[in-house]
Structures are given as C-alpha cells and as structure tokens.
N, C-alpha and C positions, 0 to 999 in steps of 0.2 A: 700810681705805683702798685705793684702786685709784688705776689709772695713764691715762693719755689721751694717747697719743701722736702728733702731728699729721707724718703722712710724706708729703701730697699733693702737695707742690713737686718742679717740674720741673727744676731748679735748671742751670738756662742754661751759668752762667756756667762750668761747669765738663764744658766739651765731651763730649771721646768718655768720660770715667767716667761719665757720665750718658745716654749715649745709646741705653743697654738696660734701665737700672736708675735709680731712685728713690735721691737724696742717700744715707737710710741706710744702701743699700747698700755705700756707700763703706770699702774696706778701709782702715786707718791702720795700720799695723805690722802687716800680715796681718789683722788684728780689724776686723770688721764694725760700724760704726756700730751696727746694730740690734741685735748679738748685744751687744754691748757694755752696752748700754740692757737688754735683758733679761734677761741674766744679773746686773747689779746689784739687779736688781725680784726676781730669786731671791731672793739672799742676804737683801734686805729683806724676806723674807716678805710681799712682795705680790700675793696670787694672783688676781686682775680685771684685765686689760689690753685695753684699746679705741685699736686703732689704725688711724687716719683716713687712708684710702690714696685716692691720683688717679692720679697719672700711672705707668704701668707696677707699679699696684696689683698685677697677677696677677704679676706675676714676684716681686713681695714676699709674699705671700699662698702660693705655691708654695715659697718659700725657705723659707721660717717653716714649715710644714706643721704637722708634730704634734712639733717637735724638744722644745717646750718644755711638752708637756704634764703632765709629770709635778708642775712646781711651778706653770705660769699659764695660768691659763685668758682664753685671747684669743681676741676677737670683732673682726673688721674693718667698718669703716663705709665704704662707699665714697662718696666724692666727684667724682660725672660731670662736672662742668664745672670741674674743676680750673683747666683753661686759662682760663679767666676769670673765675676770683675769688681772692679771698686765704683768708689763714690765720683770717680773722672768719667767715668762712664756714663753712670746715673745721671750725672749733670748734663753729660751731653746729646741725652736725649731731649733735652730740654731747651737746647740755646735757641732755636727756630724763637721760643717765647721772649728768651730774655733780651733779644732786637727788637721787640717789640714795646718794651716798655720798661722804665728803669724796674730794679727786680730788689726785693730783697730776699738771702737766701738761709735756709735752715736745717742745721745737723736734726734730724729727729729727735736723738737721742741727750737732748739739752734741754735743762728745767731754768728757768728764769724767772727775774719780775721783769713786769709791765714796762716801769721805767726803762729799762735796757732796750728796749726796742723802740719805746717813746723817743727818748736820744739821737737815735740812730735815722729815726725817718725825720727827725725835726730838724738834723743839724744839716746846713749848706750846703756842705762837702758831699757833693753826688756818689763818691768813692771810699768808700769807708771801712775798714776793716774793728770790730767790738772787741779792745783785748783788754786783759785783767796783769798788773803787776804782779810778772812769774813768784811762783810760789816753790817749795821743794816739791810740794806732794803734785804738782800738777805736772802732764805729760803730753805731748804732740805737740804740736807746729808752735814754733817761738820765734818773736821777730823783735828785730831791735829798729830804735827810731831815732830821730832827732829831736831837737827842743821845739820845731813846730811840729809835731808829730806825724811827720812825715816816714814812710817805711823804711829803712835804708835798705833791709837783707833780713828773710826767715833763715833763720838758725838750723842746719841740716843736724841732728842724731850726731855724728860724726864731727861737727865742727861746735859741738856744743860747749862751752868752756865755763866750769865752776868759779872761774874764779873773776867772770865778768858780769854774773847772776844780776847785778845791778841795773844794767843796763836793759834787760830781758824783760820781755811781754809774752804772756801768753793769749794767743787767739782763740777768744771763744768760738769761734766758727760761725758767727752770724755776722753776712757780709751787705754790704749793699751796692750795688753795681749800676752805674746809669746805662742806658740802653743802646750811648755813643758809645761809652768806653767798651761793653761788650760787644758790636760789631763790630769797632775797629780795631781791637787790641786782643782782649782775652779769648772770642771766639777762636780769631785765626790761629794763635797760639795754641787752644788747646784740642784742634783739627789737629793740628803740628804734629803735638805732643804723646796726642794717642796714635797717631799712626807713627810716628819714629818707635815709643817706649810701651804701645799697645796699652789694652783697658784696665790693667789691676792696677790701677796709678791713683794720687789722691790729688783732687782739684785744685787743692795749694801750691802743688807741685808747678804750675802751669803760674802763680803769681811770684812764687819763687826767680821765676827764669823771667817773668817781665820785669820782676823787679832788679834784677841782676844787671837787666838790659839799659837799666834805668828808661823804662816805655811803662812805666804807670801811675799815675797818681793818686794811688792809691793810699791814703794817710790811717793813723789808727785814730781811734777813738776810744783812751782809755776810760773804764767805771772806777768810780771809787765808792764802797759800801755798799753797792747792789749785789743781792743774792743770787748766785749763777752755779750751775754743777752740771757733769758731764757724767752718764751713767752708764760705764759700760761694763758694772760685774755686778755682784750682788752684796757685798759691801758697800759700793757707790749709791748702791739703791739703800741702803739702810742710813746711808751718811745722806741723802739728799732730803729722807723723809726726815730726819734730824731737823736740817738746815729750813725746813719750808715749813716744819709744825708752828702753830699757834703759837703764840709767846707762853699760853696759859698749859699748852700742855709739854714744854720743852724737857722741862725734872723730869717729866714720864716716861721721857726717850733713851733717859741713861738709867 
C-alpha cells in the first residue's frame, strides 16, 4: 500500500503562517503538519509516498530532504498552476500511481491520531471513506449511509437539510482506494469530470457522481473518540493546538 498526499494549497486564510510555507508546514504543538503525517506512514509500514506540491513546493521538497529516507521512499509531483485549480486536479496528476497500487490518500491540511489511519489500512474493506458524526461546527463534504455503512449520497451545500443532521457524517478526507477500484471506476470518472466541468473541481466531486450512479463501493468508516481537526484559518490553528496539547498542559491553553 502507498500514500498520496495532496499539499498544493495555498491556504489564504491563514495569513502570515502561510506566507513562506505550504498549509503542512504548519507547526501544532511544535509538530509539523507533514512530519506528523509522515512519521505515522513509518510506524504503518508504508514505504511509497507521492506528495503533490504547488505553492511554495521548494521549501517543502527542501524541508523533507532525505530526513525520512531510511523508512519512505517519496517522490514529489509538482503542480504548476496551483493558483488556478483545485484539489481534482492535484489528484490527477497523480492517478498514473494510484493503478498502481491500492493508495491511501491525504488532505495536507489535517492533524490526526495514529489510530485513524491504523483503522483504515487494517480494516478489509479495500474502499473506504474515514468519516466523523456531523457536528454544527464542522463544514464540507457530508455523506449519509446506511446501517452497514455503506455510502448512499454526499450531501451537496444546496441539498443540505437541518433537520436530518442525524443521519449526517462528515468526511474527514482521508480516503483509501484499492488500485481496481481506481482503474476501473474513479479514474475514468474523473478523466470524465475534469474535461466536462474543467480543473477548479474538488475530487469528492467525482465520488459524489459514482455514488449517485450507484458504481461504487465505497463504505464509510466511522471514528468514535479519536482526535481529528481540519485547519483551514487561524482559529483552526489555535483550536487544533487546544485539541492535541498534552493532557498536563491543556488549563494552559484557555
């Protein structure tokens, strides 16, 4: 199994932490977003790492060096027009890899434990989507399932409905794709997808429409009590160093 990690966001929202360096870069309790991600990929015996770098690629490519050669072998993809496209794009500079071998793949911009990703490569189901029972405060791609957790339909912006919250998962965006399913299903699709609806598209977008199709078997995999956050401003970042501080220094944080 290998890993596909998409770091090409320039991530705005979160001024001067971002104004030299790429989202993963972002320290959380001293710990590096990407050291953080990569040092789990040790532990899991996962030695193939493809990470899809754009904006301030060379300062990530330079940082990483040879630190982690001893357990992963990683090759960078670069992404020239970062600035004007999305995460569909990123990804698909990458599918050549992921028929190659089943993939798991990773938002950058996501701090986690260990367990979460433990889960994920250890459970059967070659197809798997990591989601967390929706929250208010959480936002982006939302899928509803059935009692074997299978996907029925991601919940578009527009068809979101408050008053079925129950039935709602939110996707952490760490996915795992076998290497069938991505040659014969997701690639063709989102060849498809980007030439009908072009590159500013987001890669969910493209399980959205299999799943619709009902052409994928793709099931969730809910966590219950693992620590997971999505950092995309600088509140996020104050709330994730919260969430991941030491038990012993947690009072310090409020």
């Amino acid at each position: 199994m290998q890993a596909i990690i998409l770091a090409a966001g320039m991530g705005k929202r979160l001024g001067e932490y971002t104004k030299d360096n790429t989202k993963c870069m972002l320290p959380v309790n001293g710990e590096r977003l990407i050291d953080r991600t990569l040092t789990i990929l040790c532990h899991l015996q996962i030695k193939k790492v493809y990470i899809v770098i754009g904006y301030k690629g060379e300062n990530l490519r330079n940082y990483i060096g040879k630190r982690y050669s001893d357990n992963l072998d990683i090759e960078f993809i670069d992404n020239p027009i970062y600035d004007k496209t999305n995460n569909i794009y990123s990804l698909s500079l990458a599918e050549d890899k992921m028929v190659e071998d089943d993939t798991i793949l990773f938002e950058s911009d996501l701090i986690y434990e260990e367990d979460i990703v433990r889960k994920l490569v250890e459970s059967p189901n070659p197809n798997l989507a990591l989601v967390a029972k929706w929250e208010y405060w959480m936002d982006g791609t939302v899928v509803r399932t059935d009692k074997d957790n299978n996907i029925l339909s991601f919940v578009s912006k527009d068809m979101f409905d408050y008053h079925r919250t129950e039935e709602y998962y939110k996707t952490i965006n760490i996915y795992k794709f076998s290497k069938e399913f991505a040659k014969n299903k997701y690639i063709p699709f989102l060849q498809a997808y980007c030439k009908a609806w072009g590159n500013n598209e987001y890669y969910e977008e493209v399980l959205k429409v299999l799943t619709f199709l009902n052409r994928t078997e793709l099931k969730a995999l809910p966590i219950a009590g693992e620590k997971w956050y999505e950092i995309d401003d600088v509140q996020d970042l104050d709330i994730a160093d919260t969430i991941f501080a030491e038990d012993k220094n947690i009072l310090q944080k409020y």
